[in-house]
C-alpha positions as CSV (number, residue, x, y, z in Angstrom):
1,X,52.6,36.1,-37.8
2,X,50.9,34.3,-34.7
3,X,53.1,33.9,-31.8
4,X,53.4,30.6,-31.1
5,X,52.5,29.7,-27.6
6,X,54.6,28.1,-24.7
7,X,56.0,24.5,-25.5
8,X,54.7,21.8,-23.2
9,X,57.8,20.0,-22.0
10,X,57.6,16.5,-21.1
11,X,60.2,14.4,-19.2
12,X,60.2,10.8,-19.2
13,X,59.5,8.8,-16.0
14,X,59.2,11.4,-13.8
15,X,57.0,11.7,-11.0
16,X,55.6,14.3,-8.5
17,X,56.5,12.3,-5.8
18,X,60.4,12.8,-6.4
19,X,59.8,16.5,-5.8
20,X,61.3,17.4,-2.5
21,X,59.5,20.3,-0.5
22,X,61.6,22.8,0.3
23,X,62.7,24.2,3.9
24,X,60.3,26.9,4.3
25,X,57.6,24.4,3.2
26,X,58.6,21.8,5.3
27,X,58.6,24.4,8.2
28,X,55.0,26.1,6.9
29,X,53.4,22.4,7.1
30,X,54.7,21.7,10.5
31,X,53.4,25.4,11.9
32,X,50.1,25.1,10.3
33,X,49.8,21.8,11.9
34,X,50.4,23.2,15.3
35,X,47.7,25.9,14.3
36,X,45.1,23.4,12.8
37,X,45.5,21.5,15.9
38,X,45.3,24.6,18.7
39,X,49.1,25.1,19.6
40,X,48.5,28.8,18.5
41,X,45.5,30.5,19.5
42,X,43.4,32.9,16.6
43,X,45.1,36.5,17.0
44,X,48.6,34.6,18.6
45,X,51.5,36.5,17.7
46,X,53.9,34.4,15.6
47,X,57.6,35.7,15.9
48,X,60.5,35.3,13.4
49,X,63.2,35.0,16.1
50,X,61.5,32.6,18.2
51,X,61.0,30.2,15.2
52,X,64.2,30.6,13.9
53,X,65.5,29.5,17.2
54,X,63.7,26.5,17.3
55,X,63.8,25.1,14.0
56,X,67.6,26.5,14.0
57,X,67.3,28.3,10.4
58,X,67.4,31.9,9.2
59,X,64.5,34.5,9.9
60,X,64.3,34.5,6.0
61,X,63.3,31.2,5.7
62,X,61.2,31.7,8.4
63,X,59.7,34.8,6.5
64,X,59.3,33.0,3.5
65,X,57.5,29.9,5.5
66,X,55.0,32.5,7.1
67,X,54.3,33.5,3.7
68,X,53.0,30.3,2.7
69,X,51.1,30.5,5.6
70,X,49.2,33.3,4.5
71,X,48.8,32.4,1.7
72,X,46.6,29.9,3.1
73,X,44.3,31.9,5.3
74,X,45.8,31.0,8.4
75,X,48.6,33.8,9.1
76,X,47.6,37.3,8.6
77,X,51.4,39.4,8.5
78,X,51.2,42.9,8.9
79,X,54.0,45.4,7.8
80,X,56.0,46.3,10.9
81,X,54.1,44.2,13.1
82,X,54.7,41.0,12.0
83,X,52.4,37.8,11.8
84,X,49.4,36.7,13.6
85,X,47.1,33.8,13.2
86,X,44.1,34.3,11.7
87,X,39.9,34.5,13.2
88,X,38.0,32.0,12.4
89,X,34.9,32.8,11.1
90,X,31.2,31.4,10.3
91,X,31.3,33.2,7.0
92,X,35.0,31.2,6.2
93,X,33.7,28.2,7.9
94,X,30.4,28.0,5.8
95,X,31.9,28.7,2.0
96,X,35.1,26.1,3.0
97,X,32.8,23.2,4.0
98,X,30.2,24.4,0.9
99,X,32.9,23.6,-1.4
100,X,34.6,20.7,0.5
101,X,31.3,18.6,0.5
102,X,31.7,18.9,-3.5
103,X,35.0,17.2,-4.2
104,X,34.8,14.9,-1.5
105,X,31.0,13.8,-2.7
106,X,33.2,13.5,-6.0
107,X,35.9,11.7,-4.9
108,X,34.1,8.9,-3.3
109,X,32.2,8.6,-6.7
110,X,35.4,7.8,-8.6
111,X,36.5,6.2,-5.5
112,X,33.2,4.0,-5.5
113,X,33.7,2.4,-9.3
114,X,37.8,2.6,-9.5
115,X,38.5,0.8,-6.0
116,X,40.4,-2.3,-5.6
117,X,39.8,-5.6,-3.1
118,X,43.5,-3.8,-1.7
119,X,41.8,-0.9,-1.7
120,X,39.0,-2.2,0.3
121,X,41.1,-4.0,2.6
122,X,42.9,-0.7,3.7
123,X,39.8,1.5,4.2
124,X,38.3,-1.1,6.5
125,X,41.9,-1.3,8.6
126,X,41.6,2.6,8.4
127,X,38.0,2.5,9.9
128,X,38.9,0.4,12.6
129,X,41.3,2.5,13.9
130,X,39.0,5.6,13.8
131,X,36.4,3.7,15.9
132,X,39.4,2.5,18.4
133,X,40.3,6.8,18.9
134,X,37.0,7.9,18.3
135,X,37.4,9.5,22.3
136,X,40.4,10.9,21.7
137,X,39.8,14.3,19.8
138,X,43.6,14.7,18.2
139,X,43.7,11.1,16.9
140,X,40.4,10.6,15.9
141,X,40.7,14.4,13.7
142,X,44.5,12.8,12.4
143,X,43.4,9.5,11.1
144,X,40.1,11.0,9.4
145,X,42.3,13.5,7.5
146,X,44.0,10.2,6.7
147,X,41.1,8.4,5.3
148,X,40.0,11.3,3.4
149,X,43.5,11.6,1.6
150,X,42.9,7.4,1.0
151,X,39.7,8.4,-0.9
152,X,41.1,10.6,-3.0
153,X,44.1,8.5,-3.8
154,X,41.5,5.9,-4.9
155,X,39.8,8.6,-6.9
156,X,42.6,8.2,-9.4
157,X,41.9,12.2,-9.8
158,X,45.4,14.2,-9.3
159,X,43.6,17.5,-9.7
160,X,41.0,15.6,-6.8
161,X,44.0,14.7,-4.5
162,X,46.1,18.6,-5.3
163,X,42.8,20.3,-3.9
164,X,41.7,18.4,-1.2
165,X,45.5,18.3,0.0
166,X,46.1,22.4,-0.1
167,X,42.9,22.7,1.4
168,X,43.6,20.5,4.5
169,X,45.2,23.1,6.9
170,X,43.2,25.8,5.1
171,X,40.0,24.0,6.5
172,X,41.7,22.1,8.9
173,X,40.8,23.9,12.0
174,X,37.2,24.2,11.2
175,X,37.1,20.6,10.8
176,X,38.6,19.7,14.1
177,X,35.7,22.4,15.4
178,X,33.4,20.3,14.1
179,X,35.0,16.9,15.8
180,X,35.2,18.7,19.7
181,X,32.5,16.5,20.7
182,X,32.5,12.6,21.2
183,X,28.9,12.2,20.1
184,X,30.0,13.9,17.2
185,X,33.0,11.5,16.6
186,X,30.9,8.3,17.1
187,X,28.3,9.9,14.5
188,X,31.2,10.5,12.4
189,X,32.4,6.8,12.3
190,X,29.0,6.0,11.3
191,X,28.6,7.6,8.7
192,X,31.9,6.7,7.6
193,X,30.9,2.9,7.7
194,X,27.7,3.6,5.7
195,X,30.1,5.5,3.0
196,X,32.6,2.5,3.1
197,X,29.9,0.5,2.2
198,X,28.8,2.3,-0.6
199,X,32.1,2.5,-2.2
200,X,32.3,-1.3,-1.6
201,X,29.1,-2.0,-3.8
202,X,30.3,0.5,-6.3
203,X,27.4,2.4,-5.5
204,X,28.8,5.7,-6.9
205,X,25.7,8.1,-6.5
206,X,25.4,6.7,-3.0
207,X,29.2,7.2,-2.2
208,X,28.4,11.1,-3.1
209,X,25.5,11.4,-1.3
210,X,27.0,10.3,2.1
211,X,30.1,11.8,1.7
212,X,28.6,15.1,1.2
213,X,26.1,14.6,3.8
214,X,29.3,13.8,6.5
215,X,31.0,17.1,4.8
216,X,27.8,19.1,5.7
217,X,26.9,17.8,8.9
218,X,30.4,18.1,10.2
219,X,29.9,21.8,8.9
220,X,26.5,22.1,11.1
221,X,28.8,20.9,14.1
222,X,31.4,23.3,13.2
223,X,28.7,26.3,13.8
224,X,27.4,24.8,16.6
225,X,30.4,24.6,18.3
226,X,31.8,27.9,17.0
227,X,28.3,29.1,18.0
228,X,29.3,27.9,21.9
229,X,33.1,29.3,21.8
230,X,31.4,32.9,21.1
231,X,28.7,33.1,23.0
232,X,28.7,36.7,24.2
């Protein structure tokens, strides 16, 4: 007799977004944010005792948070000598932004025929604040992670919105490589004008085009700069 398989279970009006993150994720998000960003140098020692400290918890939670971390590429933990952020590397940098230009090309193709005159309204606030931090390298890298996230949300794709969101701080710090300089960032907002506009006409294979195209080219500024950082 077949073994039946498991029993979907459904629960009535419930919602992701009543799920609260736990302590150790809370405390991983916040440390890979300080990584993404450059708090923590590639090959920094990351000690249990001194984040425990600050965050006044256990070391186990702290453990357990630094395990998430690796998880996501950006702690390495070694047995008896305890965790240190990853290298970055061109071979990481070029398969992440490979498969990063896909869902985002996809996601400003649902984006481009499912978006609202709402919608529109709150991209266009969005973009103006980019092009009023576009010389400031931490803000201008924040609110771009924020428009991306507004894409996707317009995507009306969860699976879209899951990926793109636990591959931020996987990717993150290659993506601020590629922001480091302000021609860069000025190039970025235009291109992110010229993909605003696409998604306004509902021009779908035109919204997938230029969003993979920003993906890429942000990738070719990524080596570049990478390129610089290593020279010798």
């Amino acid at each position: 007799m077949p073994v039946a398989g498991p029993i979907p279970i459904v629960i009535a009006g419930f919602s992701s977004d009543q799920l609260t993150p736990t302590l150790p994720l809370q405390i991983a998000n916040r440390i890979g944010a300080q990584i993404v960003e450059g708090a923590f140098a590639p090959g920094d020692r990351l000690k249990e005792t001194v984040f425990a400290e600050a965050f006044d918890v256990s070391r186990a939670t702290i453990r357990e948070a630094l395990r998430i971390l690796h998880s996501r590429g950006l702690v390495h933990i070694q047995p008896q000598r305890g965790a240190q952020v990853t290298q970055l590397s061109t071979k990481e940098l070029e398969d992440f932004f490979e498969i990063r230009a896909v869902l985002l090309g996809l996601g400003s193709r649902r984006a481009a025929s499912l978006r609202s005159e709402a919608d529109l309204v709150q991209l266009q606030q969005r973009l103006k604040v980019m092009e009023a931090c576009r010389d400031d390298l931490d803000a201008y890298f924040r609110v771009s992670g924020a428009m991306v996230a507004d894409v996707m949300r317009i995507s009306g794709s969860l699976a879209l919105i899951a990926y793109i969101d636990e591959f931020a701080q996987r990717i993150g710090r290659y993506v601020r490589l590629g922001l480091t300089s302000s021609a860069r960032r000025r190039m970025s907002v235009r291109e992110w004008r010229r993909l605003l506009g696409a998604i306004t006409a509902r021009d779908g294979d035109l919204a997938e085009q230029l969003h993979r195209s920003l993906a890429l080219e942000n990738r070719r500024a990524a080596l570049a700069e990478f390129a610089r950082l290593h020279v010798g």
